[in-house]
C-alpha positions as CSV (number, residue, x, y, z in Angstrom):
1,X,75.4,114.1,46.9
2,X,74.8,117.3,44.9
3,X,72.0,119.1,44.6
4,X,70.6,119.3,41.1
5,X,71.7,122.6,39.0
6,X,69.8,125.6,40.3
7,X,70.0,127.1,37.5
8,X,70.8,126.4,33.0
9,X,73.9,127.8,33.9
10,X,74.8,125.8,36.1
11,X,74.4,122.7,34.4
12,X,78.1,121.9,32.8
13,X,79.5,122.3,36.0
14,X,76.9,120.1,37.7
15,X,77.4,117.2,35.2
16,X,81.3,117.3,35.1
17,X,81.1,117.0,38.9
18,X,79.5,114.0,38.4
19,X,82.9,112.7,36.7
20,X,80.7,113.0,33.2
21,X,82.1,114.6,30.0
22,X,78.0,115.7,29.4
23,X,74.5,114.2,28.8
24,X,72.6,112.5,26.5
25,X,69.4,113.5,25.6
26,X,67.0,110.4,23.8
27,X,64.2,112.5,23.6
28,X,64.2,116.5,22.2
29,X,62.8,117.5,19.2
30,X,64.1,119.6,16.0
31,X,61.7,120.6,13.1
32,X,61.1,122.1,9.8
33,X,60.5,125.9,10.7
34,X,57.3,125.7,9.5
35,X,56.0,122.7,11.5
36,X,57.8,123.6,15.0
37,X,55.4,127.2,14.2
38,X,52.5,125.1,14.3
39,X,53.9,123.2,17.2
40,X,54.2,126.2,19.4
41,X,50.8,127.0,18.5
42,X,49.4,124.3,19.9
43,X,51.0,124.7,23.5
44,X,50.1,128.4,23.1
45,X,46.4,127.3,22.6
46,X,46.5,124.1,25.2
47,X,45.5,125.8,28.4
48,X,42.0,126.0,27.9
49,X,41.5,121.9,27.7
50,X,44.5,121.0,30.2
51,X,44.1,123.4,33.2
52,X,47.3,125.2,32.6
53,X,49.3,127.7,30.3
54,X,52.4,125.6,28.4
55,X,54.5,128.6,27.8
56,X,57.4,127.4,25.7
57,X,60.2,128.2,27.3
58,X,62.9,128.1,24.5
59,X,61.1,129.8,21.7
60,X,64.2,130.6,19.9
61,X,66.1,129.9,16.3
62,X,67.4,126.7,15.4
63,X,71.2,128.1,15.7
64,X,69.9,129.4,19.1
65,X,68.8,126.0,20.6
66,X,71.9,124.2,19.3
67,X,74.0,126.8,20.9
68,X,71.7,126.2,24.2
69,X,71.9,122.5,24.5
70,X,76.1,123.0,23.4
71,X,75.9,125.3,26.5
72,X,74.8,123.1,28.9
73,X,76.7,120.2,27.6
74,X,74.4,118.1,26.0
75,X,77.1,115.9,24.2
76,X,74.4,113.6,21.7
77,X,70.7,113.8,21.1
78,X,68.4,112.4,19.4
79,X,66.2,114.9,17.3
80,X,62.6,113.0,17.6
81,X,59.8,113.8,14.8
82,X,56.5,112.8,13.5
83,X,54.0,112.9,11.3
84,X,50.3,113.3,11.7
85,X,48.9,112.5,8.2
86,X,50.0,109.9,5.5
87,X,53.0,111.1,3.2
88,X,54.5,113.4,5.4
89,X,57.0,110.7,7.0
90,X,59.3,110.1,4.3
91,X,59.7,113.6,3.7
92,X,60.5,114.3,7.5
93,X,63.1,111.1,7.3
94,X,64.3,112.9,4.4
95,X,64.9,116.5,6.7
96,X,66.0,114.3,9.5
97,X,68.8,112.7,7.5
98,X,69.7,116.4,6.4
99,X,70.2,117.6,9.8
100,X,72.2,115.3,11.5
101,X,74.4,115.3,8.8
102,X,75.3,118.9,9.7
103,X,74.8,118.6,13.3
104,X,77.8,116.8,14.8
105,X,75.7,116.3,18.2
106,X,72.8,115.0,16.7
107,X,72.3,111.2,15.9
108,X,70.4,109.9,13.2
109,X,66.7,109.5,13.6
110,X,63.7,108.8,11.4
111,X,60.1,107.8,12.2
112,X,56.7,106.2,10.0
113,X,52.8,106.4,10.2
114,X,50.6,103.6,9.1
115,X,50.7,103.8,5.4
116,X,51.8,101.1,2.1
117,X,54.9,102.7,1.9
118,X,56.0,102.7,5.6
119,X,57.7,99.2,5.5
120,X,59.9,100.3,2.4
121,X,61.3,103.7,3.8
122,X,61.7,102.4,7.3
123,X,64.0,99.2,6.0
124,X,65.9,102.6,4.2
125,X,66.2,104.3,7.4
126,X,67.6,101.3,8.7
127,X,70.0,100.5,6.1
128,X,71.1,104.1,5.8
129,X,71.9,103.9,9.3
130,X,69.7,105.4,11.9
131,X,69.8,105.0,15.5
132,X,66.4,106.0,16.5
133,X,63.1,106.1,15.2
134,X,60.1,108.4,17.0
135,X,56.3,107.0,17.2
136,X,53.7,109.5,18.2
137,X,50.7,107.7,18.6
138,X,48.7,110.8,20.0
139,X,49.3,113.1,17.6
140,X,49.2,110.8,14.8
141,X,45.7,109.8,15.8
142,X,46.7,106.1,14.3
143,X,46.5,102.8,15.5
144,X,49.9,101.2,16.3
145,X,48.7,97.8,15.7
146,X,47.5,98.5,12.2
147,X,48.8,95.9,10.0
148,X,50.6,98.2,7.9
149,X,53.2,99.1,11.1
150,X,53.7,95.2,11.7
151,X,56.7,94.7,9.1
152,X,57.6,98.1,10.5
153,X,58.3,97.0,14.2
154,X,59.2,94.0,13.1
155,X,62.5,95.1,11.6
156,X,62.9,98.0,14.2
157,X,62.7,94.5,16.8
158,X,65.3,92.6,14.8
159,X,67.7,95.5,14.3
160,X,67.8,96.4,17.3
161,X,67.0,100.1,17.3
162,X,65.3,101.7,19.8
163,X,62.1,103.7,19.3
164,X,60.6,106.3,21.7
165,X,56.5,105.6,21.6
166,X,54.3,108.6,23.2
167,X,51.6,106.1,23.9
168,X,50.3,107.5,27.1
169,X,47.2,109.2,27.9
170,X,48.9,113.0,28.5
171,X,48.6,115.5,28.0
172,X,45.7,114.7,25.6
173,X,43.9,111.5,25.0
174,X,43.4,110.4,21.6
175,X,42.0,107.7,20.2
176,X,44.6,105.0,20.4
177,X,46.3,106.0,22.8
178,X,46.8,104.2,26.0
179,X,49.7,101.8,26.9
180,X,46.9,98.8,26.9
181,X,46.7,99.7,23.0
182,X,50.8,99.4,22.8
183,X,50.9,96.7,25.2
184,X,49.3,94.3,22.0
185,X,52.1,95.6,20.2
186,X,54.9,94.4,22.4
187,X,53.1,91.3,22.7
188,X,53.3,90.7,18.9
189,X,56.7,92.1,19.0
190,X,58.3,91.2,22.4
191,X,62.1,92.0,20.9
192,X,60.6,95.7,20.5
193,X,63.5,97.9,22.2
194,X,60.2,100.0,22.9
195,X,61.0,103.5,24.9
196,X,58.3,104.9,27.0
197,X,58.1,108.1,26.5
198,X,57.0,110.1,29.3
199,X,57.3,107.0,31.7
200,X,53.6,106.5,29.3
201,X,52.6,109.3,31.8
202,X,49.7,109.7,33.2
203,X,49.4,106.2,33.1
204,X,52.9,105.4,35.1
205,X,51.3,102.3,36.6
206,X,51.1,100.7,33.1
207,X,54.3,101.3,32.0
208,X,55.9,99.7,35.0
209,X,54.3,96.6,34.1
210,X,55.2,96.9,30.4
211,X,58.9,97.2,31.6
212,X,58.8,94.2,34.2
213,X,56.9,92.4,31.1
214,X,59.8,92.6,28.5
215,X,63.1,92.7,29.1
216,X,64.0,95.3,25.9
217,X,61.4,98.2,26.9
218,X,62.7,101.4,28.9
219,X,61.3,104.2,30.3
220,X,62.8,107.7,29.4
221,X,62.3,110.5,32.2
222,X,60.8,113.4,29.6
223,X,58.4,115.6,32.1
224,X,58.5,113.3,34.8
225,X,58.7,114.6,38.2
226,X,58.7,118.3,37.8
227,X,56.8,120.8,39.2
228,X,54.6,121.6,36.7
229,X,53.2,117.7,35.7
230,X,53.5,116.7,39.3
231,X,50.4,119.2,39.6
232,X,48.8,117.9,36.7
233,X,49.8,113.8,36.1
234,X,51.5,113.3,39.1
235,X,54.4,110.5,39.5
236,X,53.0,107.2,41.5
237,X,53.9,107.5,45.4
238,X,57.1,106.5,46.3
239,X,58.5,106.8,42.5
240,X,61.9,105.6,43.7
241,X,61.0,102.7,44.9
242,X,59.1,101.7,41.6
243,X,62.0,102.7,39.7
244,X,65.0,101.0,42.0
245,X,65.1,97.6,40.5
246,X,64.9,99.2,36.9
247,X,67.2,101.6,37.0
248,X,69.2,100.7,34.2
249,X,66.0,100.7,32.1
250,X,65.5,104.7,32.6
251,X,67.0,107.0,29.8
252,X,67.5,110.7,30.0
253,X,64.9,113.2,28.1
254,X,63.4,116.3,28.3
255,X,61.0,117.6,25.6
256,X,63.3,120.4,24.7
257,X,62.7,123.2,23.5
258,X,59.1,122.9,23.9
259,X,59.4,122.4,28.2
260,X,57.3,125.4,30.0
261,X,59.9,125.4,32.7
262,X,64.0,125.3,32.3
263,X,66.0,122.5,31.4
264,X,67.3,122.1,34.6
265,X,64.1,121.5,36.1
266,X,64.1,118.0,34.5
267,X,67.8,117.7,36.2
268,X,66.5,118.7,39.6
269,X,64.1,116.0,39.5
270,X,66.5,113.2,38.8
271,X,68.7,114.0,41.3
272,X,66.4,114.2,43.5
273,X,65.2,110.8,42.8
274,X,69.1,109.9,43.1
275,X,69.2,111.4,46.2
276,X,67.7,108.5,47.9
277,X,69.7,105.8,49.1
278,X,68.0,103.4,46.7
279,X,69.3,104.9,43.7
280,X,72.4,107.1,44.6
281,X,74.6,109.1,42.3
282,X,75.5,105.9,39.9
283,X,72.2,106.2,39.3
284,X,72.4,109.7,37.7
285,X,75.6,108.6,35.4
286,X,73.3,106.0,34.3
287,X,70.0,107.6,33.2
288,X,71.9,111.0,32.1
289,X,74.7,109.5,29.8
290,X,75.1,105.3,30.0
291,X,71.8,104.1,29.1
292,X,70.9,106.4,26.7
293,X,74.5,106.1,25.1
294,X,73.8,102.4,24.7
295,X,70.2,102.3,23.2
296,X,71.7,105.0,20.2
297,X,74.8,103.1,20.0
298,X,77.2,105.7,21.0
């Protein structure tokens, strides 16, 4: 089996030699000018607390980074958001409606923080059809068990939709995080289709369990296994192995364009998981296209 792509561009070639037409990308993330500024800024300034510089490796325009992903044959994504303060969710819902109406690629995607409102403009999102919703329990400081977000995953549970949770530990704690915290959640709602985000890196070990535990939560593969978290959070010994018997319950992402390394250093790392025996090329078909085409309903 192939090496992963050495190289961005080598990637189109490398995925059409795996008989796919491209990839599928559940986790990336497009933002108001203003707030992916502010986002930038805080990699720029993250060093200092996590041990490492977070250079953002594609610091472009908006038309730029569509044209990348296009480039590399990034067929769907879903364009993930969130909020960090009350009253700033239905406004983002509102931007992400707006641009995956003129972005062919992009599938619709919305997301909530704990306020009165949420249950209202999520049951919207819903009927207005999105495919995706983002929870950012980090950086929105909140907890996800707050009674105002139980009619919220509530209806994400009985329609279906997935939603990718950032519930982990990394890169900074906050005070909810944790995938204890979001473990109550799942127990409440057990019909959750709950993504992992980050494999709930650092704490791997957690999320595992959480994915043996109920049968509609996934792991997506954002950061995991390169270089530059392997030094920092490092994936559990023998990865594969963990992931063998779940490894239609792994969906492709990558954190683009805020990665401090190249796209196809996430696609190295899953092929070299698929390298082993255990896994094998399906495997990559799988995580890069199939299971993230079926959780947005492609």
């Amino acid at each position: 089996m192939e090496a992963g792509p050495e190289r961005d561009e080598d990637i189109a070639s490398w995925v059409r030699g795996l008989g796919l037409d491209g990839l599928v990308d559940l986790h990336l993330h497009f933002l108001p000018d203003r707030m992916m500024t502010k986002v930038w800024a805080y990699f720029d300034a993250v060093e200092e607390r996590l041990g490492a510089a977070w250079p953002v490796w594609y610091r472009t325009s908006e038309a730029e980074r569509l044209a990348t992903l296009e480039s590399f044959g990034v067929l769907r994504f879903a364009p993930l958001a969130y909020p960090h303060k009350p009253g700033m969710a239905e406004w983002l819902n509102g931007w992400l409606a707006d641009f995956a109406g003129r972005v062919p690629a992009a599938v619709p995607t919305a997301t909530f923080y704990p306020e009165p409102a949420a249950g209202s403009y999520v049951e919207s999102a819903l009927r207005a059809g999105v495919r995706c919703f983002k929870a950012h329990v980090q950086v929105g400081a909140y907890d996800p068990r707050d009674e105002l977000l139980s009619p919220v995953w509530g209806a994400i549970a009985e329609a279906g939709v997935p939603v990718v949770v950032h519930a982990g530990h990394g890169p900074e704690r906050g005070p909810y995080t944790g995938l204890d915290v979001f473990g109550e959640v799942l127990t409440r709602h057990p019909r959750l289709t709950a993504v992992l985000a980050h494999a709930g890196m650092p704490d791997y070990e957690d999320a595992l369990e959480l994915v043996h535990r109920y049968p509609r939560t996934y792991l997506d593969t954002t950061m995991v296994g390169v270089p530059f978290t392997e030094k920092l959070m490092p994936s559990p010994a023998d990865w594969v192995g963990r992931v063998a018997d779940i490894a239609d319950r792994i969906a492709f992402g990558t954190d683009f364009p805020n990665i401090p390394y190249p796209y196809s250093a996430q696609l190295r790392a899953i092929a070299g998981w698929a390298a082993d025996d255990r896994l094998g090329e399906a495997f990559l078909r799988l995580v890069l296209h199939d299971t993230p085409a079926k959780l947005l309903n492609l």
